[in-house]
Structure formats: structure tokens, C-alpha cells
N, C-alpha and C positions, 0 to 999 in steps of 0.2 A: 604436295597440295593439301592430304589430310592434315600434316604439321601445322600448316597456314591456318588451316581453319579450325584447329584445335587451339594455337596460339588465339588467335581473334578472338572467339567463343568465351575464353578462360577471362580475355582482358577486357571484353563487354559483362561479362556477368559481374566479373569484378568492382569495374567502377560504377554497373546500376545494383548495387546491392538489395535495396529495397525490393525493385521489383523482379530479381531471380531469387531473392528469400520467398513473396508470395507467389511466383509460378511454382516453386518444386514444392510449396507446401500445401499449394489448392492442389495440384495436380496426385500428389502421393496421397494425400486426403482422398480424393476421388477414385483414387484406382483403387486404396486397400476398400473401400465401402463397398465396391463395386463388385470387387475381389473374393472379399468377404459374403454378402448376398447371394453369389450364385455359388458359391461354396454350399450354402444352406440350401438356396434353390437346385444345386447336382442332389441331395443329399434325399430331398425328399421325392427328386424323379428318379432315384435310384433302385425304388423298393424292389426286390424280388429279383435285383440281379443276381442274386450266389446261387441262383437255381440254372443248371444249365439249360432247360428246357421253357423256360420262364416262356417265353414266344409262343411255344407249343402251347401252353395250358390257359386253360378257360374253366372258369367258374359257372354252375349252375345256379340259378336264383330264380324264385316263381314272382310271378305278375298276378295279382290275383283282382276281377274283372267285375262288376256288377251291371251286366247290361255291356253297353262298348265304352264304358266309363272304370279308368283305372283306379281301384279304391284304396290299393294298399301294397308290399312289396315283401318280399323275405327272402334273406339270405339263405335260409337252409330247405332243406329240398326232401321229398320222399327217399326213402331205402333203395326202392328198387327204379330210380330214376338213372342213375349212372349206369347197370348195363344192358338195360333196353337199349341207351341212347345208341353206346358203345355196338349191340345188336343188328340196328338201322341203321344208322348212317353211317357213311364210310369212312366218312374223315374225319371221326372219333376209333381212334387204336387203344387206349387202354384206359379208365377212370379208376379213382380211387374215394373214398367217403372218410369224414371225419368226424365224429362226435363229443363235443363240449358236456363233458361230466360238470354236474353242480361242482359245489365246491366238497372234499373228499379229507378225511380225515388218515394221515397214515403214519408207520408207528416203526421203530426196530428197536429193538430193545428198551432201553426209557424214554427214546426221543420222541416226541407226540408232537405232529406238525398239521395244519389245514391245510391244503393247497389248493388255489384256486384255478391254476392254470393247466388244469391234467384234461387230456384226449383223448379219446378210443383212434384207433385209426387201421385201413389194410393193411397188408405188408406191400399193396401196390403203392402205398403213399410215399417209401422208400425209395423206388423205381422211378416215380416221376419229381419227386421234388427231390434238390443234391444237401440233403445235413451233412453233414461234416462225423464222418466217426471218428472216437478216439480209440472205442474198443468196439468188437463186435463183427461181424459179417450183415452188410446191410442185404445181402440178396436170400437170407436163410431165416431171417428175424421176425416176429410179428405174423408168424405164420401158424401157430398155434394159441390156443386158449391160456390165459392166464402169463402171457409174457410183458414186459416192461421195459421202455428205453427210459433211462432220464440224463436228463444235462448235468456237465458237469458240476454245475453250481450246486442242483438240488444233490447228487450222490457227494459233495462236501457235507453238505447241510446234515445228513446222516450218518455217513458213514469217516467222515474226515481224513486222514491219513490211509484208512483200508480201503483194499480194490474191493470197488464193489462188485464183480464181475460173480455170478453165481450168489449174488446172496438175496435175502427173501425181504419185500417190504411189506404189512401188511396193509391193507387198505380195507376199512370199515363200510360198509355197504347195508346199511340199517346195522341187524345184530348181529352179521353175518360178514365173517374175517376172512374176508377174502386174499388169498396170499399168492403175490406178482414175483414172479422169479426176474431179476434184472439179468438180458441178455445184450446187453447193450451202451454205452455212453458216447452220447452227442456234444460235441461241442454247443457252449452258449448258444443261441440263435440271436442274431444280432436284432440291432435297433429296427433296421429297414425290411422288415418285411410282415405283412399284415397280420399273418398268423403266429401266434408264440404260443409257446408250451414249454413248461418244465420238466414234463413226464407221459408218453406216451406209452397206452397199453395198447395190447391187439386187440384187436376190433372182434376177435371171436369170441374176448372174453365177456363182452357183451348176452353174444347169445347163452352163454355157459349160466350167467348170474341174474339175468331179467328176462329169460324165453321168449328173445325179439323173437317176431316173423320176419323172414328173409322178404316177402312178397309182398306186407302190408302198405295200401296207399293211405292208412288211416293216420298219421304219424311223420311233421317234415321236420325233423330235429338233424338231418346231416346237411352237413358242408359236402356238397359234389365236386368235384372237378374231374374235367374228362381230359386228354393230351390228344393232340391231332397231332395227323400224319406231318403237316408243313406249317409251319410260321403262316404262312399264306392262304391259310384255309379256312379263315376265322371267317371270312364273309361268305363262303361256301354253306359253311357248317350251320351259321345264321338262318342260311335260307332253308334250308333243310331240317332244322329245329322245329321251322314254324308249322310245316308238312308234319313232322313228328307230334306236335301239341294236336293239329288235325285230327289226326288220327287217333288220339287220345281221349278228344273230345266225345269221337262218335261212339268209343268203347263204353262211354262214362265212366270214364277214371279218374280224368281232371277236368270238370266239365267248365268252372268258374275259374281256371288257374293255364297263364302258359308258363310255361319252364325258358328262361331267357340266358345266354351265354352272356360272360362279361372274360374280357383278357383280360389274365392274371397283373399283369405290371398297369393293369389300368384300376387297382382295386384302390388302391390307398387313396388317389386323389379325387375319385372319380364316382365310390362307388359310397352311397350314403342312405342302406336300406336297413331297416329295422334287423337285428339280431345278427351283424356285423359281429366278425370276434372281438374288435375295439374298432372305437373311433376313430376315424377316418384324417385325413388332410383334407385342403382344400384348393384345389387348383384354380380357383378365381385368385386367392390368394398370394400363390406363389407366384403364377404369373402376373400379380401386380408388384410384388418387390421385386421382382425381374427388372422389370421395366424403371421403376424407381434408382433400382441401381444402375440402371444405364443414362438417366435422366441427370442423377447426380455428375458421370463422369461427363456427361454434354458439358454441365452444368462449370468441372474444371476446366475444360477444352474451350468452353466463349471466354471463361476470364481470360485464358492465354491470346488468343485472340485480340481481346480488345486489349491488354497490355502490350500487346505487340503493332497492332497496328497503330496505338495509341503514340508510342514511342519511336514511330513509322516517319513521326515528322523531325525529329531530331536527328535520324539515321537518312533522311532524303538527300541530303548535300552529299552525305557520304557516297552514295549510292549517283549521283550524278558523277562524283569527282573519279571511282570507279569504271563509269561507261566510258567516261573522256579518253580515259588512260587505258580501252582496249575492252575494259569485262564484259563477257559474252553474258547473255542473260540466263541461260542454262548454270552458268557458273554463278551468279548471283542466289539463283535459285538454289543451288547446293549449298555454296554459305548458310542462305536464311536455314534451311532445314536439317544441316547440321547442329548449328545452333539449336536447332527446336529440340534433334534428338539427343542432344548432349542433356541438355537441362531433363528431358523424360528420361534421361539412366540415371542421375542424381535421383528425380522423385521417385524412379521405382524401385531404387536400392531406400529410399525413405519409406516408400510403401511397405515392403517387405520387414522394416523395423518392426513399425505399426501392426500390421498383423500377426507379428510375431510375440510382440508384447500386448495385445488385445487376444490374442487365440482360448486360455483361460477364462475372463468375459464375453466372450462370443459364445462361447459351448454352452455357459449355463444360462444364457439369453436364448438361446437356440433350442438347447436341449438335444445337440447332434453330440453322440460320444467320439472320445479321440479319435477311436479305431476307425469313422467315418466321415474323418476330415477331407478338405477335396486339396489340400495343401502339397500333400503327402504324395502323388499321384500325377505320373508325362500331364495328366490332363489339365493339370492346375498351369502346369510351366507354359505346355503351350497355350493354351488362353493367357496367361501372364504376358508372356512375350506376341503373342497377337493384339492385348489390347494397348499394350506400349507402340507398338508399330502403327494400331490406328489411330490411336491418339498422337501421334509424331505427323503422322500425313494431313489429321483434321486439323491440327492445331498452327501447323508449318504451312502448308500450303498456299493457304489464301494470301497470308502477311507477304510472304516471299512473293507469289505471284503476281501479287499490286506492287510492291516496291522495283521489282524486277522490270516491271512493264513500263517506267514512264520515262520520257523522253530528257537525257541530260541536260539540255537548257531549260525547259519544264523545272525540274526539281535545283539546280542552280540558281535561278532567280526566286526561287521561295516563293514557287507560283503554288507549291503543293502545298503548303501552309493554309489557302485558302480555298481545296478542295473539300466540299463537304460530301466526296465518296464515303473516304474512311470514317467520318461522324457519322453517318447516315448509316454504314453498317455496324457501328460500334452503338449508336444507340438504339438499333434492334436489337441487337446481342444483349444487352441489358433488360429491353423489356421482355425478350425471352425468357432470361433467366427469372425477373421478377417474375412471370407470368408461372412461370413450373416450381417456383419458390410459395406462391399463393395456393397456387393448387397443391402441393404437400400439408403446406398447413391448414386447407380447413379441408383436406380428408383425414388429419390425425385429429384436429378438433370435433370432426362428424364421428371417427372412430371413437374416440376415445368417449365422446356425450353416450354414443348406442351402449358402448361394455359398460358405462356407468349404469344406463336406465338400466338395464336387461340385470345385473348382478344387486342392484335397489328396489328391483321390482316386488311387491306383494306376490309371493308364494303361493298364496291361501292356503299356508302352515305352517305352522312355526316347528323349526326343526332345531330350536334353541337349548345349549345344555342337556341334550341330548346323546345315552351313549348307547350306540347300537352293537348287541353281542350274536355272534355265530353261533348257532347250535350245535350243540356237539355230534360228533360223526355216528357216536351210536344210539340205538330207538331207547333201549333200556335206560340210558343216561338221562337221555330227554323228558321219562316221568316224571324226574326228579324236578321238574319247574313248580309247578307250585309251592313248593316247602323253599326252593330258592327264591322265588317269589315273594310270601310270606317274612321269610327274614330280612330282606330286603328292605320290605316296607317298616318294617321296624324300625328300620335307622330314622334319625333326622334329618340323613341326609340324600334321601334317596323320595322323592317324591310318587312318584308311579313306575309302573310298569304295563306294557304290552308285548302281544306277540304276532306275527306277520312273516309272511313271505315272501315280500320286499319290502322295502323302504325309500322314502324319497331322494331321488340319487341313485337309484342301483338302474343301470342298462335293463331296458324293454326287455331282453333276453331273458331277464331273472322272473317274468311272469310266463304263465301262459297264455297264446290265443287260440282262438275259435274263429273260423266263419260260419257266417249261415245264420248268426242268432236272430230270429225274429218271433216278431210279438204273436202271443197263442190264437190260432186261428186268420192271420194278417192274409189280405189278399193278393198283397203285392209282396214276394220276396228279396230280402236283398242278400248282398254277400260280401258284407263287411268284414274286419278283420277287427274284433275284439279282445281286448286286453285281460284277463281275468286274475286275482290274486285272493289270498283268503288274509282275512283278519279276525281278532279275539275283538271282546267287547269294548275295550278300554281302547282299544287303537285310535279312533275316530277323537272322542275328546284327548285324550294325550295330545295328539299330533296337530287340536286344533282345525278343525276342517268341519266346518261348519256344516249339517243337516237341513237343507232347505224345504223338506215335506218327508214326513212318514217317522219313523223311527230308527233304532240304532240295534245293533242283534243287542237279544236278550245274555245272560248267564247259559251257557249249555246249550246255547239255543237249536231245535231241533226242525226238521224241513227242509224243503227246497226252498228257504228264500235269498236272497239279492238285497245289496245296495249298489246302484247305479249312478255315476255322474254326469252331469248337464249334456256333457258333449254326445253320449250316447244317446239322449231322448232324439237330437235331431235326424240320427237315418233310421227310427221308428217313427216320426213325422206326430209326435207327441208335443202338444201347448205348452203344458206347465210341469214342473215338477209334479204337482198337487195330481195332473192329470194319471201319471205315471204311477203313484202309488196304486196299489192292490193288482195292476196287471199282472199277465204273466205271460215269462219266453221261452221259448222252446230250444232246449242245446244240451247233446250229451243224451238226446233222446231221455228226457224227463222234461215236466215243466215246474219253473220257479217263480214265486211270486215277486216281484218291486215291493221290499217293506221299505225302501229308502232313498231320497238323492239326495247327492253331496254337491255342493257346491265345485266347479272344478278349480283344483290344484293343479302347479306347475309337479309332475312327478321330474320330471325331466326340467333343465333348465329354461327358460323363460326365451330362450333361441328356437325352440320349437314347440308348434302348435301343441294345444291338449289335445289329449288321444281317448278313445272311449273306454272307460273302465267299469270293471262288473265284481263287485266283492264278496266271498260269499265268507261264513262261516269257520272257523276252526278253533279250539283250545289246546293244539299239540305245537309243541315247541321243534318244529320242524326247518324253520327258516331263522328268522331274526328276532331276538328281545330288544325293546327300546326301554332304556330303562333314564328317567329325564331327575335332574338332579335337583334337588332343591336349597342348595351350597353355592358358594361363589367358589370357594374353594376345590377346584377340579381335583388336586391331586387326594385329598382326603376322601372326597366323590370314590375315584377310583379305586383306592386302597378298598373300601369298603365291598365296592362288586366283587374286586379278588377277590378277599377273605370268600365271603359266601359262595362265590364260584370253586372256591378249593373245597369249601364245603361238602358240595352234593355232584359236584362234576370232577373231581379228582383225578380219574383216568383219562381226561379228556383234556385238549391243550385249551387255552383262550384265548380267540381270535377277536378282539374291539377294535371300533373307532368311530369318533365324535360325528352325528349326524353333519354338522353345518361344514364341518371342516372338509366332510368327504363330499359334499356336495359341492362344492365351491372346487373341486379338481373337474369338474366341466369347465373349469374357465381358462384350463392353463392354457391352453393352445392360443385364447384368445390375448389372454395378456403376455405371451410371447411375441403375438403379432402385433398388439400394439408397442410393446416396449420398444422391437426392431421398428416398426413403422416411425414413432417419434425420434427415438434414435436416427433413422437415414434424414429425416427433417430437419432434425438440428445441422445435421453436419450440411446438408443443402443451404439451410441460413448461414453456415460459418465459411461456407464457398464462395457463397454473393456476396459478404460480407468484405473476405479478403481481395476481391476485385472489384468491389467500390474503395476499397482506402486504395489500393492502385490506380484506382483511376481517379481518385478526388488529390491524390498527393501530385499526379502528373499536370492536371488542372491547375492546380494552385498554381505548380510551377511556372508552367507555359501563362500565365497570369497573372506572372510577380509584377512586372510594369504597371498593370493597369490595377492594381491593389494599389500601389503605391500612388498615383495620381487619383484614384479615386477618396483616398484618405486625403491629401493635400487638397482635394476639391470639398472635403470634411464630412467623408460620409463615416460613417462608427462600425464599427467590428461587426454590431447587429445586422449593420444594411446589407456586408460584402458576404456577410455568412447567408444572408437570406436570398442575395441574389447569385452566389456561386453555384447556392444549394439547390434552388426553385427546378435547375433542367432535372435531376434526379428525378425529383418528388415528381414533376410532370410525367417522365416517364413512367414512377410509378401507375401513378391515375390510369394513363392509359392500358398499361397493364391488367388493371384491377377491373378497368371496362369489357375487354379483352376478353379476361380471365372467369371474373365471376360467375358468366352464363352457361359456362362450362362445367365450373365447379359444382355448381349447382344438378347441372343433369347427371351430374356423375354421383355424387353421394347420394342422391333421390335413386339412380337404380341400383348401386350396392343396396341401400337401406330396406330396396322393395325383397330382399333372400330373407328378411325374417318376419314374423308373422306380427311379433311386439314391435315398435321401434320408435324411438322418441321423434320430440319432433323439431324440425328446422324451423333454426331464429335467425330472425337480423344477424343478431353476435358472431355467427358461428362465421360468417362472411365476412363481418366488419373487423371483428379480430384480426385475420391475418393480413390486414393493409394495415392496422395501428404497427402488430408486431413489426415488419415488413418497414415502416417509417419511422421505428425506434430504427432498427437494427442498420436502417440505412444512415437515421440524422449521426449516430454516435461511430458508422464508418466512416462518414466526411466532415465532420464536425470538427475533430481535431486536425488535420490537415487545413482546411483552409481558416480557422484559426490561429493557426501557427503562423501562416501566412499573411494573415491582415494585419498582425500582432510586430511583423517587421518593420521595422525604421521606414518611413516613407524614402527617406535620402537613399536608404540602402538598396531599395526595389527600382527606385529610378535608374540605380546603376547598371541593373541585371540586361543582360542581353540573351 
């Protein structure tokens, strides 16, 4: 019996060529997309699985409160917040703390490197998260002062070919060389997991080189995470958190602040609070390519459908002259759906081409590395073979179940010729797919207008020709600014210079905050979370950032005073700028005057709100030089800051890079997701596309008679193209009736996540029914062309 139906199968596809070429090529289309997508969507719900206790652990993070109104958020947490918690509650067994060193200057013999990604960390951080050792005893490690793990990558980076196992790196700590014994080497840390680091120190050497206090709540600069006893305990531990903040409250230790749990494998997608160790994912996001990609393979499953029930009427006699002669309907049914599943092993050995030769473009669309493909992996295979199997039943099913079902004198007399079942369901099927075809394109057209505005949007600074340098690791090195300074400006090619402790573009994290700041003598307090950073004179005009009332620091300038931007005057409930100047606020137990507001700047990309900032004073070269070019010529620009940097900082390595350039790395995430999002659109258009020429060439077909008499009755290629065409285009319409009110609510509440966001036109709507009407008139177009374009004699013939 399989024989039979393998014979059949082989000499049906055979002699409909046409349309088993565009079943196995919409359908392999469809499954690698699909394939493909949640490969990236495993990839990014994967974070955190190489830790075996990943379930177990929770991250600490404060809420910080003003009134019962939440003002603000932070990842990092008090010192001694991890083992009070560990103390009280019970279903906290062991915590661990981490701390984010600036960026650190370290050295072994000539090699002089910055690194930005170095840690302090317990030797409990071992215990609960699983690194990977290559050298080392992980239960004996990080248990003293001045010790050192780093990745392999970084002990290349210095030591190349030698084990570094015992040898010394030193690391600059102002003027003070401080020297890390490596007891340790980790493997890389891969892509998927939130935290990275190149180089971890023990946490003790902390206290050894800055005399933390163990006890201080004055200070929320750690990463906490605590491990419970059970996967299961998180909503235990929850409730018991909030009892803990109670009780904290009433000691007055946190009075304005609760301490909030987050699971760990819920951090990447989920968790999006100021002073993150990087930027986050988005799970609105991924769970919309999710979807998309499932939408696409619906999208190849109706064409096969409508190809099959389409060609349903040609196969009816057969199928009558079968029941005469005995076929049980069950057996009908197994035919049709062999057939189905024959043609899904062809596309899914065509799928597996495709992904196999797209895998290379997919990673750098993606930005998933090899090692965390989902291809490689039982999981990939069975999803592989589960969606060929649903695809086989969705697709098989229905065709088989109506052809199998109708009465042999029925389908003998060509009574089913003039059933308008199967039309009925085939032209839903069509405005389905036009309908999910519409809504792909004007969410990529909505997306794509928003990354437009949001990366066009005014600044309010110009971060143009702009090269931003690292300070060097040591304090003695650092006097040497002025005289580098000075020669600097000497060139012609070197227009200014400042100096700052961030710049626009560097992570929230690279300032500090304050709460509490309020206005001197104010009678209502608040408990805001302010941003604060120090600038040199020259910052403010360099950087373009206009002065709306008061002044700019003088030369040397001496005092407590402040420049403040707009966004801060509103939670001190201040009018004007103009209002603002001469006050003063209390923070740090001093008070400082307002000499200035700035107009607000995007410090951060134009995707989130402005944040309140407070600038005070400095002329030490502690943080960043901006040194802005006055050349078109970048490369001689550049040659020039070396020279001088070799100059006066010799000992020291040079770490640059171009303001505008570093800024615009806010955007990759986004333009990944749009690149993949137009990308799945296209190939949605190329799907509805190959099942309109399947069904506009079956049309023609079953049409050739009345093409042919309607030409002998003298109507012109014009008229037979406009009326073969017109059902299409209707069902578009209705589609796009359908479609659009949806479309519409939908891009209005993605658009309401960001605080900027352009705004909705006619176009962005009208667009995808023009596209949508090319892509359909130039699928049928040539088919029933070809068609009217036949000999009249010749179509009279046709039976």
C-alpha cells in the first residue's frame, strides 16, 4: 500500500510541476524563517542556563519610594544587605556581592592594557554561579586579599603562550600599584548571560586598598544575589522580603528604599533598572518575532491549502471513480496526506539547505555567536520534526477531509465543480494571509519611521568629530593634562578640549546618584534619585548645550556651586530656570548654590526620558578628555592626539573613541530588530506572493474556454486582465478593512514604550495596501496574460 502511494504522490507531483515547485518552496521558506526566529528567540530565553543553580538565585534591587509613589530603581544594593537577608529569612541559604570597578588600568611587564570589565567579587560568587575553570581550585579561591581570576581571553592578552598560573598583574589604583596574584583561569563567559567580566578580584581586596566598612548603609554600589533553598521559594522569599524592608524601615536604615528580589534567568529580558551591568533584551520584542515566525509558517500552510483544495476540482472525478471501485474513505484520507507529507520531506530537506547556507547571515543579523546556535542541539531536531509534522496535519488535513467526504455520483457528475465550499474557504484563506501580510508591513513601516525619528532626533548636543580619551590609570600621570592640553591646541587641527566624568553615551552607571536632594530650607521633602557628574569649563560650550539662565563655572572655579538641568527644577516645583538660579540644595550635608540651567540633553539615547542632572565643578583629568576636531581629516586628527599622548602620558596605554560613533551603539539592538523584523516581511510578501501565482495560473487555467469566447465576443487583454484580476484586489479591500483597525491599535500601543515617538500618518497605512497590490497585480498578471494572449481557436478547444 505505501508503494501505491508513493508511486501516485511521485506521478502527481510530476505532472503538476508548477504547483509542487511552489508548495516545497513556500513551505521550506516558511519553516527555515520560522526555524530560524526561534533559534534567536531559544537564544535570548537562554541567559543564565550554564549556571546550575540559575532557578535558585535571585538578584537584589532597591525601589526607591517618595511618599507611595515610585521614583526611581537601582540595580545595586547596600554591603550589608546580602547577609542580614541571608540572617532572617529562611529561604535565603547563601548570598554572594559583586562590585563593578571603574575602568582600571593593568600592566605586566611592557604590556599596558585598560580594562573595563574587571569585578570585585566573594569567594561565595564561585559557590553559587558554575564558571567554568580551566585552572585553579574554585572552592579555595578569592578567599584572600589581593587575589585574581581572569579569562582566558584576558591572560592571552598578557601573558600569550606562558601559564599564567602564579604570576603577578599589576593594577593601578590612583598612584598606588597594587599587585593581584592570578590564582585562577576561567573559561570565556559566553554571550547569554547578563553578567561579563574579563577579570575577577576578591572581594577582600577591596577592603585591603579603600577601607570599605563591612556595615555601611551609606553606599549601594553591589550587585547582591542571594540562593534559596528550592527553585520554589521565590514567591515565599517575596513575601518575606517585604516583612524584612518593614522592619528596616522602622530601624531607619532604609526608610525611603524597599530591597526587591528579581530571578536570575528573568534578568536579561525582563529587567530594565538603572545601573544594570549592560543592557538588557526585550521581551515584548522577542515574543513578537516569536509570533511572526509562526505567522509566516501559517502563512505557508494556507498557500498549500488553497493549492490543494484549489486543484481539488480536477482530482474530484478521480476521487469519485475511486469510491465506485471500493476506496474506503480512511484510505482516501491516507493518500491525500501522504501526499501532503511527501512534499513536507522535500521542503524540509530544502529548509535545512537554506538554513544551512543563511547560518553565516543570520549570526551577524542576530548577533548570536556559533557556539549558541539552536541548530546544533536534540532541541533544534525535535522542533524541526514537530513542526513538519504540524505542518503535514495542518496542511493535509482539511484538503483530504473534504475530497474524501463527497458522495461519488456528487463528484462524477461535476456537481463539485459548482460547490462554492472550497471557494468560500480558499478565499478566506487569502484574506487571512493578506490581512497578516498588512499587518507585517505597517509594523515594519511604524518600526522603522520610530528608529528613524528617535536616531534624527535633536540631541541638544552635538557630539560631532568628537574624540573622547580615557584617563590614564595613574593620579601622577593625570597632572600632566594641561601641558597635554596646551600642545594640543596648538595644532590646527585640534579645536578644543574638555574634561568630564562621563560623556554623552556612557551608561547612567558611570555617574553618581544621590537621593534626598532638596531645595535649602524646602518644606516638603522629596526622595528623588539624582544623577550627578563633574565638568571643567569648556564642557558646556564644547559639547554645545545651551545655558538657559545663570552662568557657566568660571576657570578654577571655587564653592559649592551647581549647574542643573530643566528636568530637575520640576520635583523642586520651581517656574523658570531664571527662578532657579541663586538657590541652593542640600546633599552630601553641605549647601550649593544653582549658578546654572542647561537646557535638557538626550545623555542617553532619545528611547528614554531625560533624567535629572546636577554638575558640579572639576579640573582634574580623572574621567574623560573630549577633544573635538577641527579637520575633516579624522586620520591626521588622530595621529596628532597620539603623538601628544606619547608625549606626557608614556607609561600609560591609550584608550579612544569617536563620541557620535559610540553613541549610536545604543542602537544596535534596535536595528537588529528591525533588520530581522523587515526581513520576516519580506519573506511573508514572497509567500503570499508564491500562492497568488498558484492560484492566479490555476484560474487562468480552469478559465481557458471563457478567455477564449470572451475574446471572440471582442473583449481586449485589458478587459480579461481586469476582470480575472478584480476577485483578488476585492479581497484585498476587504482585508485592508479588516486589517487596518488593528493595525492601527497595535503600533499606537508598542509606540506608547517610548517617551519620544513620531507620529502616525495616512502613509504608514496606505503604504502596505499599494505594496500589497503591486506585489499581488505582478503575481497574477503574468498568468492570466499568458492566458488571454492564447489563440481564441485554441482555448475553445480546451476541456
Amino acid at each position: 500500500m505505501i508503494k501505491h502511494y508513493l508511486l501516485t504522490t511521485l506521478r502527481i507531483l510530476v505532472r503538476h510541476r508548477l504547483y509542487s515547485i511552489l508548495n516545497i518552496v513556500g513551505l521550506a521558506t516558511g519553516l527555515a524563517a520560522c526555524l530560524l526566529i526561534l533559534q534567536y528567540v531559544r537564544f535570548e530565553r537562554s541567559y543564565e542556563e550554564m549556571h546550575q543553580n540559575a532557578d535558585r538565585i535571585a538578584r537584589i534591587t532597591l525601589d526607591y519610594y517618595d511618599g507611595e509613589t515610585m521614583t526611581d530603581q537601582d540595580a545595586e544594593t547596600y554591603r550589608p544587605l546580602g547577609p542580614a537577608i541571608v540572617n532572617e529569612i529562611p529561604e535565603a541559604v547563601d548570598f554572594c556581592r559583586l562590585h563593578h570597578f571603574d575602568v582600571r588600568e593593568f600592566t605586566y611587564g611592557d604590556k599596558i592594557y585598560q580594562e573595563e570589565r574587571v569585578y570585585m567579587g566573594t569567594a561565595s560568587t564561585l559557590n553559587m554561579f558554575s564558571y567554568r575553570f580551566l585552572e585553579g581550585d574554585p572552592q579555595s579561591v578569592l578567599q584572600n586579599p589581593f587575589e585574581l581570576l581572569v579569562t582566558q581571553s584576558m591572560a592571552q592578552k598578557y601573558f600569550g603562550a606562558e601559564d599564567p598560573m602564579g604570576k603577578v598583574l599589576t593594577m593601578y589604583y590612583g598612584d598606588e600599584k597594587v599587585e593581584l596574584n592570578i590564582v585562577g583561569i576561567l573559561a570565556d563567559l559566553p554571550k547569554n548571560t547578563h553578567l561579563k567580566f574579563d577579570c575577577l578580584i576578591s572581594y577582600k581586596t577591596g577592603f585591603a586598598i579603600e577601607d570599605w566598612e563591612e556595615e555601611t548603609w551609606n553606599s549601594n554600589n553591589d550587585y547582591t544575589y542571594v540562593l534559596l533553598r528550592s527553585k520554589d521559594d521565590h514567591a515565599s522569599f517575596s513575601e518575606k522580603l517585604y516583612a524584612f524592608n518593614q522592619r528596616l524601615h522602622k530601624k531607619e536604615i532604609m526608610e525611603d528604599e524597599f530591597a526587591i528580589a528579581q530571578p536570575l534567568k528573568d534578568l536579561h529580558l525582563y529587567s530594565h533598572k538603572p545601573f544594570e551591568p549592560e543592557v538588557n533584551g526585550d521581551s515584548q520584542s522577542v515574543t513578537f518575532l516569536q509570533i511572526i515566525a509562526f505567522f509566516i509558517l501559517f502563512m505557508a500552510v494556507v498557500n498549500y491549502i488553497n493549492l490543494a483544495t484549489a486543484r481539488a476540482l480536477d482530482r474530484a472525478k478521480e476521487v469519485g471513480i475511486r469510491k465506485t471501485i471500493g476506496s474506503q474513505r480512511s484510505q482516501l484520507i491516507k493518500q491525500f496526506l501522504f501526499e501532503t507529507a511527501l512534499i513536507h520531506v522535500f521542503a524540509g530537506g530544502f529548509c535545512l539547505s537554506i538554513i544551512q547556507l543563511s547560518q553565516p547571515a543570520f549570526e551577524s543579523l542576530t548577533g548570536i555567536p556559533s557556539t549558541g546556535l539552536f541548530i546544533t542541539t536534540p532541541q533544534f531536531w525535535m522542533l524541526f520534526l514537530g513542526l513538519i509534522g504540524l505542518s503535514t496535519l495542518l496542511a493535509g488535513l482539511y484538503p483530504a477531509w473534504v475530497l474524501s467526504g463527497y458522495k461519488p455520483i456528487f463528484m462524477l457528475k461535476g456537481n463539485f465543480l459548482h460547490s462554492n465550499q472550497g471557494k468560500m474557504i480558499r478565499q478566506g484563506l487569502v484574506v487571512a494571509q493578506f490581512s497578516l501580510s498588512l499587518l507585517l508591513i505597517t509594523g515594519a513601516l511604524v518600526v522603522r519611521s520610530q528608529f528613524i525619528f528617535i536616531k534624527n532626533k535633536s540631541l541638544g548636543t552635538n557630539i560631532e568629530q568628537t574624540l573622547v580619551l580615557r584617563a590614564p590609570g595613574q593620579d601622577s600621570a593625570r597632572n600632566q593634562y594641561n601641558a597635554f592640553k596646551n600642545t594640543l591646541l596648538q595644532s590646527p587641527l585640534v579645536q578644543s578640549a574638555s574634561l568630564s566624568t562621563i560623556v554623552p553615551g556612557n551608561a547612567v552607571h558611570d555617574m553618581s546618584t544621590t537621593t534626598g536632594i532638596n531645595l535649602h530650607g524646602a518644606d516638603q521633602r522629596i526622595n528623588i534619585a539624582f544623577n550627578l557628574f563633574w565638568i571643567d569649563e569648556y564642557f558646556l560650550p564644547q559639547m554645545e548645550i545651551p545655558l538657559l539662565a545663570g552662568e557657566n563655572f568660571s576657570p578654577n572655579s571655587q564653592g559649592e556651586k551647581v549647574i542643573v538641568n530643566e528636568k530637575s527644577l520640576t520635583f523642586w516645583n520651581l517656574d523658570s530656570p531664571e527662578e532657579a538660579v541663586g538657590k541652593k540644595i542640600d546633599y552630601w550635608g553641605r549647601s550649593w548654590t544653582i549658578i546654572g540651567v542647561v537646557k535638557n540633553y538626550h545623555h542617553r539615547s532619545a528611547k528614554e526620558p531625560f533624567i535629572p542632572m546636577i554638575m558640579m565643578y572639576t579640573n582634574g583629568f580623572w574621567g574623560f578628555a573630549s577633544v573635538k576636531s577641527a579637520t575633516p581629516d579624522t586620520r591626521a586628527f588622530v595621529q596628532a592626539v597620539q603623538k601628544s599622548w606619547k608625549t606626557y602620558f608614556a607609561s600609560s596605554s591609550l584608550s579612544f573613541y569617536f563620541l557620535d560613533e559610540n553613541y549610536q551603539k545604543q542602537y544596535n539592538n534596535d536595528t537588529r530588530f528591525l533588520r530581522v523584523f523587515s526581513l520576516l516581511t519580506g519573506l511573508a510578501i514572497l509567500i503570499a506572493a508564491l500562492g497568488l501565482i498558484g492560484l492566479a495560473s490555476y484560474m487562468a487555467l480552469k478559465r481557458t474556454k471563457e478567455i477564449g469566447i470572451r475574446k471572440v465576443l471582442g473583449a481586449t487583454v485589458q478587459n480579461i486582465l481586469l476582470l480575472l484580476s478584480k476577485d483578488f484586489f476585492q479581497l484585498l479591500l476587504v482585508a485592508g478593512i479588516l486589517t487596518l483597525p488593528i493595525a492601527y491599535l497595535g503600533v499606537s500601543y508598542w509606540l506608547n514604550r517610548f517617551p519620544f515617538r513620531t507620529e502616525l500618518s495616512g502613509n504608514m497605512f496606505l503604504i502596505p495596501i499599494l505594496i500589497l497590490l503591486m506585489v499581488a497585480g505582478l503575481a497574477i498578471a503574468y498568468q492570466i496574460l499568458r492566458a488571454a494572449k492564447v489563440n481564441p481557436i485554441e482555448s475553445l478547444k480546451y476541456e
